[in-house]
C-alpha positions as CSV (number, residue, x, y, z in Angstrom):
1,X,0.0,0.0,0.0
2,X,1.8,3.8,-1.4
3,X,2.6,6.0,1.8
4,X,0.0,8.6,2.4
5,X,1.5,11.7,4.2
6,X,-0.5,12.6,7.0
7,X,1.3,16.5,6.8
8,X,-1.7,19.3,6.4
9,X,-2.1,20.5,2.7
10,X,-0.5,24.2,1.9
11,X,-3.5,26.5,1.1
12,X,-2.6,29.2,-0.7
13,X,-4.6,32.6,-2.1
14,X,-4.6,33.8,-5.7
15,X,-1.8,36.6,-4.1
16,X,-0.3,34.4,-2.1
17,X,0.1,31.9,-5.4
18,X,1.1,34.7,-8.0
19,X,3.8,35.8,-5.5
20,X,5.5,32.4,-5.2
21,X,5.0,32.2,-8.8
22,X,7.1,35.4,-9.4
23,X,9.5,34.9,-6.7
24,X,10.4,31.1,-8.0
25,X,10.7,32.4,-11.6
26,X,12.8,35.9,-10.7
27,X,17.1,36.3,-12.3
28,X,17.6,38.0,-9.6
29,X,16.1,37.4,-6.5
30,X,17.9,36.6,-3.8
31,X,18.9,32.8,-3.8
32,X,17.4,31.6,-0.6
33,X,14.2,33.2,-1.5
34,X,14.1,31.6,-5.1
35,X,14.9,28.2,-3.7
36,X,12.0,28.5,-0.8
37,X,9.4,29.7,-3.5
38,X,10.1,26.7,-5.5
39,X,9.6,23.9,-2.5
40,X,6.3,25.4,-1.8
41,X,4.8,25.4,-5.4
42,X,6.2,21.8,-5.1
43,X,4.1,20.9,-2.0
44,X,1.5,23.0,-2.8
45,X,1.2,21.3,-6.6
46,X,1.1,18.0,-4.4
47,X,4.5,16.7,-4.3
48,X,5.8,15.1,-1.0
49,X,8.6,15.5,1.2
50,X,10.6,12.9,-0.7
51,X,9.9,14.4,-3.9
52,X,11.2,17.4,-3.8
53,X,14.1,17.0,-2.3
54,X,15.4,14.9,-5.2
55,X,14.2,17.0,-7.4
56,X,15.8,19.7,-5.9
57,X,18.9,17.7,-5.1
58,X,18.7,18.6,-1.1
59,X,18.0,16.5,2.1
60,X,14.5,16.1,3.6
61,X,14.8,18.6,7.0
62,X,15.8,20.9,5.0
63,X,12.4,20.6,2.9
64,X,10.7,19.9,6.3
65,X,12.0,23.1,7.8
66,X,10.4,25.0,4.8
67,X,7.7,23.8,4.4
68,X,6.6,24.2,8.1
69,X,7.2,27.6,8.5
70,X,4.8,27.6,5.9
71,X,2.2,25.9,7.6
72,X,2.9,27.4,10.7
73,X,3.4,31.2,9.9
74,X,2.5,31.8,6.3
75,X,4.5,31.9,3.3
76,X,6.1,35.8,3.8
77,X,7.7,34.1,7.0
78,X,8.7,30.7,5.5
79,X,10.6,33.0,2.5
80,X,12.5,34.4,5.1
81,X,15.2,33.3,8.1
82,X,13.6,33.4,11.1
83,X,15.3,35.3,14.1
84,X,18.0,33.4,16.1
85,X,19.4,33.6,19.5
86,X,23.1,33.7,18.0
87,X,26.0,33.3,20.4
88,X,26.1,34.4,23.6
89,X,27.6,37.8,24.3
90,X,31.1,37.6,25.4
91,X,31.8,41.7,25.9
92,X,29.6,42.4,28.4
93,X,28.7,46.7,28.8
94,X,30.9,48.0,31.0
95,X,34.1,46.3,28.5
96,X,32.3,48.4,25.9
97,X,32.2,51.4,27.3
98,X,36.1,51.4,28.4
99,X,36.7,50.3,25.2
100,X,35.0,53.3,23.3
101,X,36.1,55.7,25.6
102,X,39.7,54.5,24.6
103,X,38.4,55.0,21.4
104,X,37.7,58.9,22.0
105,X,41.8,59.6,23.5
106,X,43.5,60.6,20.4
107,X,46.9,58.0,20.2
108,X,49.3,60.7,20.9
109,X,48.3,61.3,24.3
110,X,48.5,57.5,24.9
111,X,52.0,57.7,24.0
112,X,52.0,57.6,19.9
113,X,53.2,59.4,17.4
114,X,49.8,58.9,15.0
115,X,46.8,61.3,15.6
116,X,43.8,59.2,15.0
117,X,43.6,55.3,15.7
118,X,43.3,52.5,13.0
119,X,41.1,49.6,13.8
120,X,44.2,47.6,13.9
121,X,46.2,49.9,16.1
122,X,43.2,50.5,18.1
123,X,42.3,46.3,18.9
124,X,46.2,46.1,20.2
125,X,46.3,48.7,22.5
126,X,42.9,47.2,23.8
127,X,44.1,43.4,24.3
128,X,47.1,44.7,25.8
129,X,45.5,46.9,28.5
130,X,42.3,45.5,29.1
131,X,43.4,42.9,32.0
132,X,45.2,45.7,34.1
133,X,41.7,47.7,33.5
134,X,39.6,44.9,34.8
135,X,37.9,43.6,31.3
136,X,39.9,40.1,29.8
137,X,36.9,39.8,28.0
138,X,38.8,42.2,25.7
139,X,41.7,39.4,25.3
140,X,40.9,38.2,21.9
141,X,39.6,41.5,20.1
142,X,39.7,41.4,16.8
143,X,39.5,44.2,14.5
144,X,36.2,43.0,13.1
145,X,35.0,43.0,16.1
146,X,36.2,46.5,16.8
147,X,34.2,47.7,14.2
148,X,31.1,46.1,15.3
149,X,31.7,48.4,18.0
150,X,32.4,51.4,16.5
151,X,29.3,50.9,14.0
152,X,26.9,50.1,16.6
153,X,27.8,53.0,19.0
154,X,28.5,56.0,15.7
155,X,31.6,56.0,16.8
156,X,34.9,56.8,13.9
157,X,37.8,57.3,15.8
158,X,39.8,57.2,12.3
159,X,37.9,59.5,10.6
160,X,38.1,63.6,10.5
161,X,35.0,66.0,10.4
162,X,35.2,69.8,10.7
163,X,33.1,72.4,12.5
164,X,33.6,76.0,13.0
165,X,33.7,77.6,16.4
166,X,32.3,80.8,17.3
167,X,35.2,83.1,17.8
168,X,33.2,86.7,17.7
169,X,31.1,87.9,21.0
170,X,29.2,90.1,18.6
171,X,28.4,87.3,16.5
172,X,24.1,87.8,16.9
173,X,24.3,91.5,16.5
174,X,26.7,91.5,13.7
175,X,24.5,88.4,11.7
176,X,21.3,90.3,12.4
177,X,22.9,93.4,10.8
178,X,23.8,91.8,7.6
179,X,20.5,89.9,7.4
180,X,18.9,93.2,7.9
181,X,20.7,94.2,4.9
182,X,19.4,91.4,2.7
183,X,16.1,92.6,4.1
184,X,16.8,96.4,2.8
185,X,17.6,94.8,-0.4
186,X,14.1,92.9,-0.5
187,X,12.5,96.3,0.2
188,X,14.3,98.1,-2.4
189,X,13.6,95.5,-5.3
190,X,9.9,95.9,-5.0
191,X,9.9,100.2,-5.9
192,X,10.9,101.7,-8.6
193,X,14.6,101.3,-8.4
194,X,15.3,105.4,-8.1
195,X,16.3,105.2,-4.7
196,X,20.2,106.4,-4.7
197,X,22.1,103.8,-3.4
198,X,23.5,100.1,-3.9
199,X,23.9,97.4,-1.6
200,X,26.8,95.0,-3.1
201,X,28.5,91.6,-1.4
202,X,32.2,91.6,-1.5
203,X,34.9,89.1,-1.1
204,X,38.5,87.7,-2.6
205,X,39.0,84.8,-4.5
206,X,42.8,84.2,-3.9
207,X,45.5,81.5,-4.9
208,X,43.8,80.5,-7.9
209,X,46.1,79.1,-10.1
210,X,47.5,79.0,-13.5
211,X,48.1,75.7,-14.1
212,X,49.5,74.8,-18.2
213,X,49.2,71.8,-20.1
214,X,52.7,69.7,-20.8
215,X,50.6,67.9,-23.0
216,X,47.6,68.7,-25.0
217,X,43.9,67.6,-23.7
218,X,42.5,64.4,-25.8
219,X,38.7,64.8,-27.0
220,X,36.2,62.5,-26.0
221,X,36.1,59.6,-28.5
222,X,34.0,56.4,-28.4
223,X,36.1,53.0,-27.6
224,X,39.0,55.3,-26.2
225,X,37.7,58.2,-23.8
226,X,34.5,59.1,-22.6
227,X,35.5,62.3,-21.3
228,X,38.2,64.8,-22.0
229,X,41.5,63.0,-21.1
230,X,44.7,65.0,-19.5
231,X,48.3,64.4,-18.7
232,X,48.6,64.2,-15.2
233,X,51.9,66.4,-15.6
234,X,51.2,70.4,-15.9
235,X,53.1,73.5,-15.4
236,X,52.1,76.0,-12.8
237,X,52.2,79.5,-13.7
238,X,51.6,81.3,-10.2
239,X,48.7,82.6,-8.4
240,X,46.3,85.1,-9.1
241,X,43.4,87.1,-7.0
242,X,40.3,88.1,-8.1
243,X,38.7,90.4,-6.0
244,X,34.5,91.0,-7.2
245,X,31.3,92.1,-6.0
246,X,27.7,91.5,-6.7
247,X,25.2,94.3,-6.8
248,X,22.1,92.6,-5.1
249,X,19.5,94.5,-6.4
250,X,20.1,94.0,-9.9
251,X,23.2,90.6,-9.8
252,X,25.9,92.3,-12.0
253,X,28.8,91.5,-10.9
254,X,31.8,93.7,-10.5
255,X,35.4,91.9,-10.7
256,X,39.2,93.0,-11.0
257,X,41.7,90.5,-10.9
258,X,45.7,91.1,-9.7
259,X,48.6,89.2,-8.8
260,X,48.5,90.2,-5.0
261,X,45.6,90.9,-2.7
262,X,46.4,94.0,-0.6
263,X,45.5,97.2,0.4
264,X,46.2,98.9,-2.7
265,X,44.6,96.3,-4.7
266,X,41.5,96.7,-2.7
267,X,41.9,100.6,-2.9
268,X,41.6,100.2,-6.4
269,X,38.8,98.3,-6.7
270,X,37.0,100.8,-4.2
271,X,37.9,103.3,-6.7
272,X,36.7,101.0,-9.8
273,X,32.8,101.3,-8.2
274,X,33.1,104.9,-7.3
275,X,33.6,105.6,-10.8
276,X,30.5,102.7,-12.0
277,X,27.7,104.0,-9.5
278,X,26.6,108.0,-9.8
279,X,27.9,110.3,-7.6
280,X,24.9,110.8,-5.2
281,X,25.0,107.3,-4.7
282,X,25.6,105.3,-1.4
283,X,27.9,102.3,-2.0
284,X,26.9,99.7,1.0
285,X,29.1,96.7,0.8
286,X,28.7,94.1,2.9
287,X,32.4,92.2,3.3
288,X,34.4,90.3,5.9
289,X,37.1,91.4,8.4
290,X,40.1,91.1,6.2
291,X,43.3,93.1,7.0
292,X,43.1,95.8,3.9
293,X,39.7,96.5,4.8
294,X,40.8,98.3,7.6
295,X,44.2,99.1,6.9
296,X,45.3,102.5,7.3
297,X,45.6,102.7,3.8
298,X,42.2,102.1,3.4
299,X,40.7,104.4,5.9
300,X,42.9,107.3,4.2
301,X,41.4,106.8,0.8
302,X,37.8,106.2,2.6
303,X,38.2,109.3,4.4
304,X,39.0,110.8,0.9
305,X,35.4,110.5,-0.6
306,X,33.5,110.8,3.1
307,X,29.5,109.3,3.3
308,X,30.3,107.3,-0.5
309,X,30.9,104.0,1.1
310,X,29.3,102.0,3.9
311,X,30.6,98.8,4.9
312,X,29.0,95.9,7.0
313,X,31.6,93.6,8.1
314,X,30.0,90.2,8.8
315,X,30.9,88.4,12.2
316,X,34.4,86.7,12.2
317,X,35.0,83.1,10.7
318,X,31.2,83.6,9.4
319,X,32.1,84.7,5.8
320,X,29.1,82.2,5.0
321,X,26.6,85.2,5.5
322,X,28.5,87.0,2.4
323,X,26.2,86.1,-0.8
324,X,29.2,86.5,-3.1
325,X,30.3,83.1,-1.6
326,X,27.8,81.4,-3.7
327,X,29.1,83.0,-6.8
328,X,32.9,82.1,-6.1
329,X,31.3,78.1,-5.2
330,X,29.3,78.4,-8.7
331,X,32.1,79.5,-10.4
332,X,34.6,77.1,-9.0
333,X,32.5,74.3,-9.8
334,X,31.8,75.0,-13.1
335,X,34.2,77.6,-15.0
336,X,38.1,77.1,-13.1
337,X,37.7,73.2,-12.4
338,X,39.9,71.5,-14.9
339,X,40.9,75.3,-16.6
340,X,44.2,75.3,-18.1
341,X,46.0,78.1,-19.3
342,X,49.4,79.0,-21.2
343,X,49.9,82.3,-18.7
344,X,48.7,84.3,-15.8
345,X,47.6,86.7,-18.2
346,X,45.5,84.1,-20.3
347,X,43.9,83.2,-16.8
348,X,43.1,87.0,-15.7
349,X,41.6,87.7,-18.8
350,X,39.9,84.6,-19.3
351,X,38.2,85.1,-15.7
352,X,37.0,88.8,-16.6
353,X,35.7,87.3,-19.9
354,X,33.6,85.0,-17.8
355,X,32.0,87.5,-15.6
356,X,31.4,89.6,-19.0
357,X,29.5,86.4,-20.0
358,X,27.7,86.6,-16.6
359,X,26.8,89.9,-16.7
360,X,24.7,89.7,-19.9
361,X,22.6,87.5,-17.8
362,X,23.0,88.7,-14.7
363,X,21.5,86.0,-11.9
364,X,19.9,88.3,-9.0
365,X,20.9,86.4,-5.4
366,X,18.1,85.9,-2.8
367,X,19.0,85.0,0.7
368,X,16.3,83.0,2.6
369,X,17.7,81.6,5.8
370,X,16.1,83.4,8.6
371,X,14.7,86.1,6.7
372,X,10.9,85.3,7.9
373,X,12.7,86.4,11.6
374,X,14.0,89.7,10.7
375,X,11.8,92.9,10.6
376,X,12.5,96.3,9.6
């Protein structure tokens, strides 16, 4: 007499059935997934136990384990590995917490001569200190295991971030002046534009650099290069500074470029707007707290042509308020990455043709970040 299997029959929905159906036949599902789909259309098509594991080329717990998870929890569980106890904790807390504040002393004040730790680096110094510190559970640390750790606790002991510290005690007062700036120059766009004044944004640009070709660029081409090709060899030409301004109310953009940045340079460009903007025009520049802004040099030629100019120095290490950084960012992303040039005077004349380009489209910057907050 055949066996009959006394094992409940695998009822499936139309869903349930169209899912198994596309999860069996899928290129590139994951494996364990594909193989589970197929045992159950097996059993559920009527097969036994037996069956499908020769036609599957398996052993029969493994088919049994399947297929009961089926039975038991539904098919989405019996697709999937269910949870495990894995192996017994060996670290217990109070190991991991010396060990990650180990990970917070920088190396060199352990004794070092690096400045950040290496995983490597780090798992030594832990196996060979963590009995005198009261945690041999430490005494076989690997460096997977060290980063386990790390992960788990967002902890990078070997990597670098920056921040920027807040060095000015004017630093409200001096941001809520500028903002209230960028809220004069709302004010201003939306009359007539006959008031007489201008509100500009000015910064340097130094140390960029002439940088030549030793050899010339290769042109994309297909099978070779898919993008323009350079030698990595070049030859560098010097530095120069371009020193610019936007006008905010209307975005053209004011530029001189030199081979220094100093107080005469800046003099000059001073003098280069007094000459652009009418002479019953107030100049109001908003700028940061470099040297020849201040310079005696400067404050002679200021006092020279008295109530033209009005400066509005943002707070120190906060040149991020200044809206002419987002020109210098656009422009270094997009016009001097990759430039290459056969002089410093191709590469002064090449970045005033640029802002020529500009300026027959002039772009019109809006600051928004707490602007809703600041009230005239």
């Amino acid at each position: 007499m055949p066996f009959v299997s006394k094992k409940a029959k695998l009822k499936l929905t139309e869903d349930e059935l169209k899912k198994l159906t596309e999860t069996a036949k899928a290129r590139s599902g994951i494996k364990s997934r594909v193989e589970r789909a197929k045992i159950l259309l097996f059993f559920y098509s009527g097969k036994n136990i037996s069956e499908i594991a020769r036609q599957m080329n398996t052993n029969r717990p493994k088919i049994e384990r399947c297929v009961n998870k089926a039975l038991n929890f539904g098919i989405e569980t019996a697709l999937e590995d269910l949870p495990r106890k894995g192996k017994p904790q060996t670290i217990d807390m109070n190991a991991r917490t010396w060990f990650l504040s180990l990970a917070c002393i920088k190396p060199k004040e352990l004794g070092f001569a690096s400045e950040y730790w290496t995983t490597s680096a780090l798992a030594k110094y832990a196996r060979e200190n963590c009995e005198a510190a009261g945690y041999s559970c430490l005494k076989a640390l690997s460096k997977g295991t060290v980063s386990k750790i790390l992960n788990k606790s967002d902890v990078r002991p070997h990597k670098t971030s920056y921040y920027l510290e807040r060095r000015d005690p004017d630093f409200d007062r001096k941001m809520a002046h500028v903002l209230h700036v960028y809220k004069e120059v709302e004010m201003y766009r939306g009359k007539d534009g006959k008031e007489n004044i201008a509100i500009l944004s000015y910064d340097e640009k130094p140390g960029i650099q002439a940088i030549g070709n030793l050899a010339p660029d290769l042109p994309p081409s297909p099978g070779k290069y898919s993008t323009w090709a350079k030698d990595y060899e070049y030859k560098r030409y010097g530095t120069v500074s371009l020193l610019a301004s936007i006008d905010l109310l209307n975005g053209k953009i004011h530029s001189k470029v030199f081979d220094r940045h100093r107080s005469r340079e800046f003099i000059d460009f001073l003098k280069s707007l007094d000459e652009v903007y009418s002479e019953d025009t107030v100049i109001k520049i908003v700028l940061d707290n470099h040297s020849s802004h201040i310079s005696k040099e400067t404050m002679k030629y200021l006092n020279s042509v008295p109530n033209r100019f009005k400066f509005v120095f943002t707070p120190k290490h906060a040149s991020w308020l200044n809206m002419i950084e987002m020109f210098f960012s656009k422009m270094a992303r997009s016009f001097l990455r990759g430039i290459r040039v056969a002089s410093k005077d191709e590469i002064k004349s090449r970045i005033l043709k640029y802002i020529d380009e500009l300026n027959q489209s002039p772009v019109i910057f809006k600051w928004k970040w707490k602007m809703n907050e600041v009230k005239i």
